[in-house]
Backbone as CSV, one residue per row, in Angstrom:
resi,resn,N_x,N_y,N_z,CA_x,CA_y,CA_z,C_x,C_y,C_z
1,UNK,0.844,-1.193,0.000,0.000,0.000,0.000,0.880,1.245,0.000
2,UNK,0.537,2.388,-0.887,1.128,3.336,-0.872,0.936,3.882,0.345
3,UNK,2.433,5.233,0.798,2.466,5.410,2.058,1.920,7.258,1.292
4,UNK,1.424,7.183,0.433,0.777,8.543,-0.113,-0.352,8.617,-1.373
5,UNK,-1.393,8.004,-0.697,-2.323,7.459,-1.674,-3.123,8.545,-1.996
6,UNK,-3.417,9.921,-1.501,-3.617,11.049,-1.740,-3.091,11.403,-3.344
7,UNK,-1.936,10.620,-3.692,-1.449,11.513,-5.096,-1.816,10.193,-6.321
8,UNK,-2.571,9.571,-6.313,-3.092,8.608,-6.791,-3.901,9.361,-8.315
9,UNK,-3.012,9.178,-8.830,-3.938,9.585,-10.558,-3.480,11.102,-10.123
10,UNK,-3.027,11.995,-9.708,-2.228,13.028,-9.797,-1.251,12.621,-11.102
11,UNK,-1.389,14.329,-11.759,-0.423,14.212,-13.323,1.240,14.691,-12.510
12,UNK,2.043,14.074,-12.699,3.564,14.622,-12.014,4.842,15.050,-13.012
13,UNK,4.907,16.341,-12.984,6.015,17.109,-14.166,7.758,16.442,-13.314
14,UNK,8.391,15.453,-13.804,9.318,15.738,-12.964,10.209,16.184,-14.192
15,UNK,11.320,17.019,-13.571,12.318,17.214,-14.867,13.580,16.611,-14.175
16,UNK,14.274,16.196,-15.382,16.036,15.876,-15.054,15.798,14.203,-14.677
17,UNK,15.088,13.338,-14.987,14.124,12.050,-14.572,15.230,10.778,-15.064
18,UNK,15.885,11.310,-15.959,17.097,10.477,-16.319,17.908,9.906,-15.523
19,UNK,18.845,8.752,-15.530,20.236,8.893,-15.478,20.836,7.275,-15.772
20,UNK,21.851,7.628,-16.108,22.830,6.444,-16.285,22.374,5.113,-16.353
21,UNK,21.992,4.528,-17.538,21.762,2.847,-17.434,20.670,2.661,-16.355
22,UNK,20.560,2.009,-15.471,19.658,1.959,-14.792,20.022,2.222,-13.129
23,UNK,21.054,3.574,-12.770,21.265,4.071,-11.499,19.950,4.560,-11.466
24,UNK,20.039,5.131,-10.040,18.849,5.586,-9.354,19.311,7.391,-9.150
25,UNK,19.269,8.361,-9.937,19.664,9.596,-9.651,17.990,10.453,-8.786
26,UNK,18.494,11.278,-8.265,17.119,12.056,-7.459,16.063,12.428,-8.578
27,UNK,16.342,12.710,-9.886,14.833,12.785,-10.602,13.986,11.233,-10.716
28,UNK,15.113,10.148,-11.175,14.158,8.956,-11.582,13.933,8.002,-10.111
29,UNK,14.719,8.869,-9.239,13.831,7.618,-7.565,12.379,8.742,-7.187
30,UNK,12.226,9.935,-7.554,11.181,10.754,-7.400,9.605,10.433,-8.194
31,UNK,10.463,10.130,-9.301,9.562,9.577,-10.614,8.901,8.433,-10.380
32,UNK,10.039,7.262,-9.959,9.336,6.283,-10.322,8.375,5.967,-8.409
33,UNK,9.305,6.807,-7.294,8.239,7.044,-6.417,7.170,7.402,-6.481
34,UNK,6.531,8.325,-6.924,5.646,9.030,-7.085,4.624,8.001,-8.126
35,UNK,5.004,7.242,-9.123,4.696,5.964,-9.861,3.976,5.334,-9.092
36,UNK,4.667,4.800,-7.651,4.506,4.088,-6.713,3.280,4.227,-5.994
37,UNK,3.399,5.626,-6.088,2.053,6.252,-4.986,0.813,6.879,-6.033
38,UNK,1.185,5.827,-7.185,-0.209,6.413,-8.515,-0.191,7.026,-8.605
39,UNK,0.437,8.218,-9.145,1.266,9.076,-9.935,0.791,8.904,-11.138
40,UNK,0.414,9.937,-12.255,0.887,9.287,-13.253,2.068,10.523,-14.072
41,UNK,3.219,10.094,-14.149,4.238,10.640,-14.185,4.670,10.959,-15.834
42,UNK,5.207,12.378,-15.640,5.833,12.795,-17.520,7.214,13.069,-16.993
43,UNK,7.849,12.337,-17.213,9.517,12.075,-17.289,10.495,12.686,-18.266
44,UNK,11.003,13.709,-17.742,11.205,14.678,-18.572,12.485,14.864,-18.633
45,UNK,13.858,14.548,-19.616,15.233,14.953,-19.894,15.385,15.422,-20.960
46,UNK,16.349,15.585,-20.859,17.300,16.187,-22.047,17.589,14.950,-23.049
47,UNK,18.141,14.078,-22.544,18.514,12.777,-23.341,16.900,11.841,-23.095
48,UNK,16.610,11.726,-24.351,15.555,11.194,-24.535,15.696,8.933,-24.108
49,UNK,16.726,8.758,-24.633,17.032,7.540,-24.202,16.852,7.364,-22.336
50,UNK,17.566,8.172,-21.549,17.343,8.200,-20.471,16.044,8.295,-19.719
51,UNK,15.308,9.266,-20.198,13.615,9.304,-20.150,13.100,8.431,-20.447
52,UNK,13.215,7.716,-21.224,12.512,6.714,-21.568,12.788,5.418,-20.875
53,UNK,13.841,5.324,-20.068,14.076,4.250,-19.538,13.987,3.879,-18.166
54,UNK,13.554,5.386,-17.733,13.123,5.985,-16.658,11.501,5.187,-16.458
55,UNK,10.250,5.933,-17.717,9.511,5.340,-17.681,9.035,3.805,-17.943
56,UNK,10.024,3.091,-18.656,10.065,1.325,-19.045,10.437,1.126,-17.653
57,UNK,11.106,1.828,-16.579,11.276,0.781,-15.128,10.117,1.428,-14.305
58,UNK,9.323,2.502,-14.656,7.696,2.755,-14.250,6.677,1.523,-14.579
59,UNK,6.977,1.265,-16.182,5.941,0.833,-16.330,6.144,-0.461,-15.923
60,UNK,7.349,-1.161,-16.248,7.784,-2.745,-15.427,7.079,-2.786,-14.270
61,UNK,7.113,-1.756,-13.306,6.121,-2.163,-12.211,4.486,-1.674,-12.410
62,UNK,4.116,-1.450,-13.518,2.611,-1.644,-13.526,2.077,0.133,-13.565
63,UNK,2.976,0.913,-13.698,2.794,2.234,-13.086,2.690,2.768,-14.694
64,UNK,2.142,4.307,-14.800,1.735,4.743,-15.606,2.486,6.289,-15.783
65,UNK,3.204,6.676,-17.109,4.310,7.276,-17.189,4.264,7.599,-18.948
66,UNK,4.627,8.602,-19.383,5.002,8.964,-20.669,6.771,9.807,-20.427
67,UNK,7.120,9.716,-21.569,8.568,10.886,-21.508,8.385,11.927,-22.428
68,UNK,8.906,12.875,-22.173,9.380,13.906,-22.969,10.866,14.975,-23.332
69,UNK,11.592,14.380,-24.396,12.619,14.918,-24.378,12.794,16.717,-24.750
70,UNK,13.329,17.497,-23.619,12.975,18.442,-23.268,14.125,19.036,-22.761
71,UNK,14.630,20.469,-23.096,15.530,21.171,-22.660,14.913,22.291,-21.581
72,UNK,14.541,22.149,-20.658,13.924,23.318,-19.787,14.441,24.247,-19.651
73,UNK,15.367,24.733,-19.941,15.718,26.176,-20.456,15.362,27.111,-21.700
74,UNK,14.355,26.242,-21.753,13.758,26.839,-23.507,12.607,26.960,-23.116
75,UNK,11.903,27.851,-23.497,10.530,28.540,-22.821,9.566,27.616,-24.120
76,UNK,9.736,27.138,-25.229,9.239,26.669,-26.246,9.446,25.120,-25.840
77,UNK,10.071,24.192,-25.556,10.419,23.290,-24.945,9.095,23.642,-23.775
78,UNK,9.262,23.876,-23.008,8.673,24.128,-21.546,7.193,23.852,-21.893
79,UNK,6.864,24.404,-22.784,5.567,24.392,-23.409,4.937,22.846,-23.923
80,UNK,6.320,22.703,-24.705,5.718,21.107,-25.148,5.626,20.328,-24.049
81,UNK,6.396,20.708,-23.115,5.937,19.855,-21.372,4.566,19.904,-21.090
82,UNK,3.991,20.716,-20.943,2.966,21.108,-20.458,1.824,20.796,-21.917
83,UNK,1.892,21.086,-22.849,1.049,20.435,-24.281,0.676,18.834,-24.338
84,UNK,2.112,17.971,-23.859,2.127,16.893,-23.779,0.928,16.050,-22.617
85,UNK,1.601,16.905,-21.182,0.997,16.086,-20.204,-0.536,16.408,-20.311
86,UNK,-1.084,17.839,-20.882,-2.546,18.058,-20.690,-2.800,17.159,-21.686
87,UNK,-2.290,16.654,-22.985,-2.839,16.301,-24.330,-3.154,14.760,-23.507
88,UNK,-2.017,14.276,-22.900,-2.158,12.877,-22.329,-3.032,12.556,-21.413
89,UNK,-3.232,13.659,-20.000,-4.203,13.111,-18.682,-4.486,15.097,-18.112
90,UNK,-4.878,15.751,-19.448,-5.874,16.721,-19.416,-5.347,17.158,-18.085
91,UNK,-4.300,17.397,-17.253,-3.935,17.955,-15.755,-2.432,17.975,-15.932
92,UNK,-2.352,19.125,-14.544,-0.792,18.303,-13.962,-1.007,19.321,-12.689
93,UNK,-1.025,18.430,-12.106,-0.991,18.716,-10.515,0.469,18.736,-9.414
94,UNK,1.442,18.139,-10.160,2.843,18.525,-9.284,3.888,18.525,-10.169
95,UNK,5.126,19.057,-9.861,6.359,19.328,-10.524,7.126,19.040,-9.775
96,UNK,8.569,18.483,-10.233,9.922,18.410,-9.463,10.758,18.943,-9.863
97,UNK,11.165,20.357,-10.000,12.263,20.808,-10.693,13.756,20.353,-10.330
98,UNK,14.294,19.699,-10.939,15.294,18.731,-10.674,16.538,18.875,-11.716
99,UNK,16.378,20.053,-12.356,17.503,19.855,-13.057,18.751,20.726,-12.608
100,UNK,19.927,20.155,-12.885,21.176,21.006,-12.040,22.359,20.788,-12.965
101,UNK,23.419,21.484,-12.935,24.955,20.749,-13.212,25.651,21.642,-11.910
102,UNK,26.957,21.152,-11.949,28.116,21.777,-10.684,29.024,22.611,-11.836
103,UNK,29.545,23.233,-10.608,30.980,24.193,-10.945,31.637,24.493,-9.911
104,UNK,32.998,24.608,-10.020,34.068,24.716,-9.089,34.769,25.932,-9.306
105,UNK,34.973,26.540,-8.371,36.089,28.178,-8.542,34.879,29.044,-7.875
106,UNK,35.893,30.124,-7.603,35.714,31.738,-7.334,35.065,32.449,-8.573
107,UNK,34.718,33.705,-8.061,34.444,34.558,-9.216,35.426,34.809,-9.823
108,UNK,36.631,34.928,-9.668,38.125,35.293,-10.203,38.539,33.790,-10.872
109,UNK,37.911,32.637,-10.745,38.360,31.801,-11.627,36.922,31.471,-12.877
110,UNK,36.253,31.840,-11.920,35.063,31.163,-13.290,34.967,32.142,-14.595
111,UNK,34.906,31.712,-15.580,34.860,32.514,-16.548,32.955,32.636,-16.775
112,UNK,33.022,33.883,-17.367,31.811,34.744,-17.499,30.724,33.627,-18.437
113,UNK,31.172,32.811,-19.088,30.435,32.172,-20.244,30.020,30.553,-18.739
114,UNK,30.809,30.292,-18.118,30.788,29.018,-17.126,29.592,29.973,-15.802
115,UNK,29.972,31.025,-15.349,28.743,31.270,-14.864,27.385,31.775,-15.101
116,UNK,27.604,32.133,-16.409,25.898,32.507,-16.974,25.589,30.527,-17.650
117,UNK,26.177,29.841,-18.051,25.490,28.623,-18.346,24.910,27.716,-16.623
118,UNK,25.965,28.127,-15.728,24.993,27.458,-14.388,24.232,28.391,-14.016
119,UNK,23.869,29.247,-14.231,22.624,30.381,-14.001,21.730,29.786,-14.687
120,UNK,21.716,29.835,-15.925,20.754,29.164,-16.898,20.251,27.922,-16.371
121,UNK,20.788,26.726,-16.547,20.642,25.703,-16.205,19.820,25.537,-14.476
122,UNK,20.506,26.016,-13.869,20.277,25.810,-12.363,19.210,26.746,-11.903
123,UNK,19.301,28.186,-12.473,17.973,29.064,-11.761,16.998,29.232,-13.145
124,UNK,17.607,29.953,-13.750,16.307,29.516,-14.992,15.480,29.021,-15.645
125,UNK,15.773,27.829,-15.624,14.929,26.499,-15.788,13.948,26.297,-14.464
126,UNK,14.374,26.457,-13.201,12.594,26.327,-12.806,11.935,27.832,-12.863
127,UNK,12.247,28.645,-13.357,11.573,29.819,-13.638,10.635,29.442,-15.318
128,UNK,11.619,28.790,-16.273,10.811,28.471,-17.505,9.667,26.902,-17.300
129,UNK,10.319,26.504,-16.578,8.981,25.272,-16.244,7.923,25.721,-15.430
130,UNK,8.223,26.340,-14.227,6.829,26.895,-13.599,6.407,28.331,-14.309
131,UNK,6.933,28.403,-15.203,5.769,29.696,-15.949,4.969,28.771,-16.921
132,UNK,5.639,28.178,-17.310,4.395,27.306,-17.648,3.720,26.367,-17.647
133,UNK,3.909,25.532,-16.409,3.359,25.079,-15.403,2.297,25.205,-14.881
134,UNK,1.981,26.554,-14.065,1.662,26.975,-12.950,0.483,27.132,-13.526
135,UNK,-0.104,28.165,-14.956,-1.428,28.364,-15.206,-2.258,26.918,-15.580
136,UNK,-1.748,26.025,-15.655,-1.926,24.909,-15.947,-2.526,24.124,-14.536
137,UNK,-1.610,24.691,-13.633,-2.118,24.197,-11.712,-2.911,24.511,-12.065
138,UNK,-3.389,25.945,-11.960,-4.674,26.787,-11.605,-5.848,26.154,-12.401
139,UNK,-5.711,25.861,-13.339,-6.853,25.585,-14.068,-7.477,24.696,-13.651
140,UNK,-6.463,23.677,-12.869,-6.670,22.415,-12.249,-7.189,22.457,-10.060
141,UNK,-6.703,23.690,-9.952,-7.734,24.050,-8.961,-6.540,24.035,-7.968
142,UNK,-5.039,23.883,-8.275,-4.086,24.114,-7.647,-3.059,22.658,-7.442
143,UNK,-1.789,22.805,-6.552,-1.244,21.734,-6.941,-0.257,21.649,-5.701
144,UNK,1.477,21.248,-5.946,2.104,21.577,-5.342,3.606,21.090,-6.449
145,UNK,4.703,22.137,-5.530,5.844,22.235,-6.619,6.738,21.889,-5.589
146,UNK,8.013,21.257,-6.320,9.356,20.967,-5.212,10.491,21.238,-6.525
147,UNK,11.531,22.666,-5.697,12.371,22.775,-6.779,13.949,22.256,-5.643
148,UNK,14.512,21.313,-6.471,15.791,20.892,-5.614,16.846,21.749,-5.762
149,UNK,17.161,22.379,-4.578,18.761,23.662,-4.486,19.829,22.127,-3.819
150,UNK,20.655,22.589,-3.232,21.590,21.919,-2.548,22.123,22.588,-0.801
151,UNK,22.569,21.380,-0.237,23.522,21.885,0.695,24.480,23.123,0.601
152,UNK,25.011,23.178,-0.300,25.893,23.921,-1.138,25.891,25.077,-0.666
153,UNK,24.169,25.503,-1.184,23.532,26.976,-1.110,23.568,27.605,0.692
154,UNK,23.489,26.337,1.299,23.561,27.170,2.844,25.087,26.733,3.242
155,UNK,25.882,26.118,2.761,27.362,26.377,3.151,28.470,26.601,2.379
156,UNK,29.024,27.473,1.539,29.651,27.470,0.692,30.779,27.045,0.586
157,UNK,31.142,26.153,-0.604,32.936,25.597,-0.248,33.450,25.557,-1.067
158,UNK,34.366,26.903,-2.045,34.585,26.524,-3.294,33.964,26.389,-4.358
159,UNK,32.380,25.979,-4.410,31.641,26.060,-5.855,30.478,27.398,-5.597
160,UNK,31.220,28.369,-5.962,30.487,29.826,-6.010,29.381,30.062,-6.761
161,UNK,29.799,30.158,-8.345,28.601,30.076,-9.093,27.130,29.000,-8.444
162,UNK,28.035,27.570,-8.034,26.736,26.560,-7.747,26.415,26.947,-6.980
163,UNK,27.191,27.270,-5.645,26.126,27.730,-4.554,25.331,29.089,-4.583
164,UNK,25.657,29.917,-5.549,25.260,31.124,-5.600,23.409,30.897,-6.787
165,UNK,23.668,29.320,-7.520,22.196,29.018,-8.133,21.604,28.700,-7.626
166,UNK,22.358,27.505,-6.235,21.205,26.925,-5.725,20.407,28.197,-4.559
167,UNK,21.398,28.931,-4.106,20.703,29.789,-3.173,19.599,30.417,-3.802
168,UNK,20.012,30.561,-5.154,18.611,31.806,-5.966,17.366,30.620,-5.869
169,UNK,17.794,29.231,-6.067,16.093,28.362,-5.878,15.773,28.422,-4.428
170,UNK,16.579,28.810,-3.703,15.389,28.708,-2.088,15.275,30.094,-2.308
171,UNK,15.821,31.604,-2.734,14.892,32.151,-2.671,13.578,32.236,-3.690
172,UNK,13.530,31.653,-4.858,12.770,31.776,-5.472,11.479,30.982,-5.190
173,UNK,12.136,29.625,-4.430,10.932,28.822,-3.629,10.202,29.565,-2.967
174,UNK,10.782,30.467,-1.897,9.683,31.220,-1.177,9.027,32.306,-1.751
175,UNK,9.394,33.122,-2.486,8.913,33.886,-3.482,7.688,33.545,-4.231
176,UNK,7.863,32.067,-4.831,6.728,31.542,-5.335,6.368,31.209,-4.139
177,UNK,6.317,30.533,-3.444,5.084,30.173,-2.357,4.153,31.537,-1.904
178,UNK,4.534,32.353,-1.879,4.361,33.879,-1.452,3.055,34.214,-2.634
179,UNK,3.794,34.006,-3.469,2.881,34.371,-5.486,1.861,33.520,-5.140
180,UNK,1.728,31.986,-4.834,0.641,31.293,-5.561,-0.129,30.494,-4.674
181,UNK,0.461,30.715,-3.213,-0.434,30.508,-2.234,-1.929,30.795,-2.324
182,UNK,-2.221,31.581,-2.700,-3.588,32.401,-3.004,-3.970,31.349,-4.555
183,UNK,-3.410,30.670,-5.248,-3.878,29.501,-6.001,-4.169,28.468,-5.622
184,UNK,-3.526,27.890,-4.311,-3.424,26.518,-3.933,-2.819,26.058,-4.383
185,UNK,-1.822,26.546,-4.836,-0.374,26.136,-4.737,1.030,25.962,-3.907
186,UNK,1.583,24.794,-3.302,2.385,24.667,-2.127,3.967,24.458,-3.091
187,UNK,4.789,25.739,-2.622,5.615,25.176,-3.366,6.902,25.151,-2.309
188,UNK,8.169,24.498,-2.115,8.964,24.009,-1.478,10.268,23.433,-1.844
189,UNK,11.348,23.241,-1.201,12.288,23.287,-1.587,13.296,21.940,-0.898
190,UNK,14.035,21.209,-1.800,14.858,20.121,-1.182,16.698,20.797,-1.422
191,UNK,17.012,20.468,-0.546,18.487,21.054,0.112,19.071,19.374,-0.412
192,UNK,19.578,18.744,-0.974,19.973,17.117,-0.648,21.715,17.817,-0.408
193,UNK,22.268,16.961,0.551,23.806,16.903,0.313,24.423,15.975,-0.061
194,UNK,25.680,14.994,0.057,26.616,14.468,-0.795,25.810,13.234,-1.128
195,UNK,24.917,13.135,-1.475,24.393,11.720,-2.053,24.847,11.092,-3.014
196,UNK,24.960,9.391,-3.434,25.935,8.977,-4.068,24.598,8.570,-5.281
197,UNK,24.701,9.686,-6.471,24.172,8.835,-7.700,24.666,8.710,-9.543
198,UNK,24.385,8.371,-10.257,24.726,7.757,-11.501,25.875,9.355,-11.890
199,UNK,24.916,10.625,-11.404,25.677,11.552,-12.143,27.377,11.729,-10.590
200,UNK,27.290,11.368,-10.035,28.524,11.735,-9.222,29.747,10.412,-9.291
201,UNK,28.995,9.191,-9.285,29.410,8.303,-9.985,30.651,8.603,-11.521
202,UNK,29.747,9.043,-12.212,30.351,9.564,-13.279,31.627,10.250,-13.382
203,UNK,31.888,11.642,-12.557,32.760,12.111,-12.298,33.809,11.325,-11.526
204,UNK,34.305,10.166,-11.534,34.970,9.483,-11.289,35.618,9.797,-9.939
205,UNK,34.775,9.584,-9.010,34.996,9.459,-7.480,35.610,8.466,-7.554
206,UNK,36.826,8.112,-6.288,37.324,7.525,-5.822,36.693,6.437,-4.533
207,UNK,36.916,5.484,-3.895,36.552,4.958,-3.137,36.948,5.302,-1.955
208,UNK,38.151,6.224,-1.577,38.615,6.788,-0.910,37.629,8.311,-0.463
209,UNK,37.321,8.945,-1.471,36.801,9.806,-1.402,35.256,10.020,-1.300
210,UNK,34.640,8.528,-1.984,33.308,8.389,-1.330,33.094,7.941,-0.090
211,UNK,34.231,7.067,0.685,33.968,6.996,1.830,34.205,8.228,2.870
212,UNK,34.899,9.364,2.610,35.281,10.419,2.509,33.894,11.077,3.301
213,UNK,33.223,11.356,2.401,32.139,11.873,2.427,30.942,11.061,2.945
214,UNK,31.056,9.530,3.225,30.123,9.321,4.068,30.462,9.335,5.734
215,UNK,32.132,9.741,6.005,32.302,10.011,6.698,31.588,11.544,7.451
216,UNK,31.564,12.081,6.575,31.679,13.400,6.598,29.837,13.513,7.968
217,UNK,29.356,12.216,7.563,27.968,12.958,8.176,27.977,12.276,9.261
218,UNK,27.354,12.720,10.556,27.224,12.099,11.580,26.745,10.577,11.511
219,UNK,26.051,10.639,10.497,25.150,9.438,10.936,26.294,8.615,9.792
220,UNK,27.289,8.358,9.734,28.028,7.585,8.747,27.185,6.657,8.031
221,UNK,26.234,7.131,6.870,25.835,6.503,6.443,25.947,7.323,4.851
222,UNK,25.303,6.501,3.553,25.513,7.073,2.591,23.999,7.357,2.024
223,UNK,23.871,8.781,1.586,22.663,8.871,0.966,22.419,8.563,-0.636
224,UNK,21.141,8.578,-1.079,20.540,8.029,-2.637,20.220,8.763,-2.932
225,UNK,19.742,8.785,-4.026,18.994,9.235,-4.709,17.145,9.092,-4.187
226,UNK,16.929,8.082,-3.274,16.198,7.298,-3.040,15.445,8.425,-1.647
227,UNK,16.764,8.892,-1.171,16.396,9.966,0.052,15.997,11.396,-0.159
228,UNK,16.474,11.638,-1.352,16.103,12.910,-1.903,14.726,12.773,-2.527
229,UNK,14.991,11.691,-3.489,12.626,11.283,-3.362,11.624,11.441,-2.774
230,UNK,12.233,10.231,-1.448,11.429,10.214,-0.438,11.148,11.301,-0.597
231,UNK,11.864,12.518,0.050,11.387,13.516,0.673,10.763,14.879,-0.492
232,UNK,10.975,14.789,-1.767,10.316,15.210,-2.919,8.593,14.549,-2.396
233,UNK,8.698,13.263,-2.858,6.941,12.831,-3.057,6.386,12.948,-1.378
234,UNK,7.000,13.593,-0.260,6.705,13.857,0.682,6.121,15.337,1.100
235,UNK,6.873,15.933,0.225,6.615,17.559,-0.111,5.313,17.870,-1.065
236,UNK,5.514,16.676,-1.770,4.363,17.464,-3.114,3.138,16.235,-2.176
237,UNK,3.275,15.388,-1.420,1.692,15.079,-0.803,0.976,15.666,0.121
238,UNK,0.068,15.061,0.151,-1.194,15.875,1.210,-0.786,15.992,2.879
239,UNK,0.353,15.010,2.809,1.159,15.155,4.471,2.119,16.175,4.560
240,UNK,2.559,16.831,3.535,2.950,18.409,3.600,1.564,19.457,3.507
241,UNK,-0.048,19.033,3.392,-0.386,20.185,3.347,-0.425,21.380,4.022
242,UNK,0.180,21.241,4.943,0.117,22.826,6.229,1.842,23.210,5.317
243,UNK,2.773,22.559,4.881,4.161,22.870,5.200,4.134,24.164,3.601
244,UNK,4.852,25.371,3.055,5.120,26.005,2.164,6.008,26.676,2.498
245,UNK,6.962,27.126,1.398,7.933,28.153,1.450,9.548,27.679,2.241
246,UNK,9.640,26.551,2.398,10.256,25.868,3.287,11.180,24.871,3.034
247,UNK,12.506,24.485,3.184,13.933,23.704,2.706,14.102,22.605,3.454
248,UNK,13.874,21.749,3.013,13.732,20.679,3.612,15.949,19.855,3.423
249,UNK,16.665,20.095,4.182,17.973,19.073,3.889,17.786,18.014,4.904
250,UNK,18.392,17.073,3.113,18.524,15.902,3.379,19.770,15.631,3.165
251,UNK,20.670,15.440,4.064,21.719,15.454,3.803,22.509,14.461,5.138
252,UNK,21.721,13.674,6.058,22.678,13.397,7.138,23.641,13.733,8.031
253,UNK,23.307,14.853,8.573,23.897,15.724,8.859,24.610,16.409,8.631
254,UNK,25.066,16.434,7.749,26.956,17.238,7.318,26.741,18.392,7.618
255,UNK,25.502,19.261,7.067,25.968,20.761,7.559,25.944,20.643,9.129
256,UNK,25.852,19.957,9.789,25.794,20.106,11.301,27.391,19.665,11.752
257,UNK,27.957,19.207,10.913,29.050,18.863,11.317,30.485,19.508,10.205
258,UNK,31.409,19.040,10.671,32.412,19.619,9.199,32.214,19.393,8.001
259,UNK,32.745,20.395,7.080,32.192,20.258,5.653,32.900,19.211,5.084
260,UNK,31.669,18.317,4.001,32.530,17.385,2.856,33.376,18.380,2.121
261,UNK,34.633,17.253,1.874,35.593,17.705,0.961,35.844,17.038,-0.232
């Protein structure tokens, strides 16, 4: 039995839903959660192969899911998001804005072209998905939104530009909660810290250095992709309805303790 049967046949925008072969990154454990809890989910990347394979391990378990390959930084793109999911189940009642990349350096090292592309990417894109999104809630009588910032944004260490995007999504989380409250719209924010998935993987961590970092949290344990979900399809259900405007980290303590390195 779902532990959020409230979102049962709810339409779910997640973006960034991809990743790697069949890892578990924070868009596709959100996705295919939310699957879980009858959802019916539009799986939304950039790499269309990835989306799609996102929804084939939806539908393997019986769950109900379309993809759409989609650059959310394109206000025309953004649109076919929203064209798609009404054309398919006439609604969309939640979003996961989930898309991100990293950067490393100072303002004195990043070059001007490396910090306007993580601007783009990281704050712009949930500004072009919930604009057109949101009239789409309303029509539907309201909804709820979860845009993922990082640890990053409340401790800075070296990745300036990143922490300087993710900070603009918690303020923009509350900003919108502020805007669309008066819609019935709950919108909210996930903080995740060093969690181990397909895209960090990638960057060729060490074993040294992932244990590194599960050192790093009190609770020596390692987070998923799976924890950053959870607490996504926890935000956008009816057991957040009192909660808005609000950062939820998941991170195992680290900011409470010394920073990962």
């Amino acid at each position: 039995m779902s532990l959020h049967e409230d979102l049962k046949d709810k339409v779910a925008v997640v973006t960034g839903a991809g990743a790697a072969g069949d890892g578990i990154g924070n868009g596709r454990a959100a996705a295919i959660l939310l699957a879980r809890s009858g959802a019916r989910v539009v799986a939304v990347d950039r790499n269309e192969e990835l989306a799609k394979r996102t929804v084939q391990m939806i539908q393997d378990e019986k769950g109900a899911a379309i993809h759409v390959a989609a650059d959310v930084t394109s206000a025309e793109d953004c649109q076919r998001i929203v064209d798609a999911s009404l054309d398919t189940w006439g609604r969309i009642d939640l979003l996961d804005n989930n898309v991100g990349v990293g950067s490393r350096g100072s303002v004195v090292d990043e070059s001007a072209e490396s910090w306007n592309r993580v601007m783009k990417i990281n704050i712009n894109s949930v500004y072009e998905i919930s604009h057109a999104v949101i009239p789409a809630m309303k029509q539907g009588g309201g909804g709820a939104i979860v845009n993922v910032s990082s640890i990053s944004a409340l401790r800075p260490r070296g990745l300036t530009a990143y922490s300087t995007s993710k900070g603009a999504v918690i303020a923009l989380t509350k900003a919108m909660a502020v805007d669309h409250a008066g819609d019935r719209i709950r919108v909210n924010c996930v903080a995740p810290g060093p969690v181990y998935t397909p895209m960090v993987a990638g960057q060729g961590l060490s074993e040294e250095q992932r244990q590194r970092r599960i050192e790093a949290s009190p609770l020596k344990i390692e987070g998923t992709g799976w924890d950053v979900g959870n607490a996504v399809v926890f935000l956008l259900s009816d057991a957040a309805r009192y909660i808005t405007g609000q950062t939820l980290v998941v991170d195992g303590g680290v900011t409470l303790s010394a920073a990962e390195r």
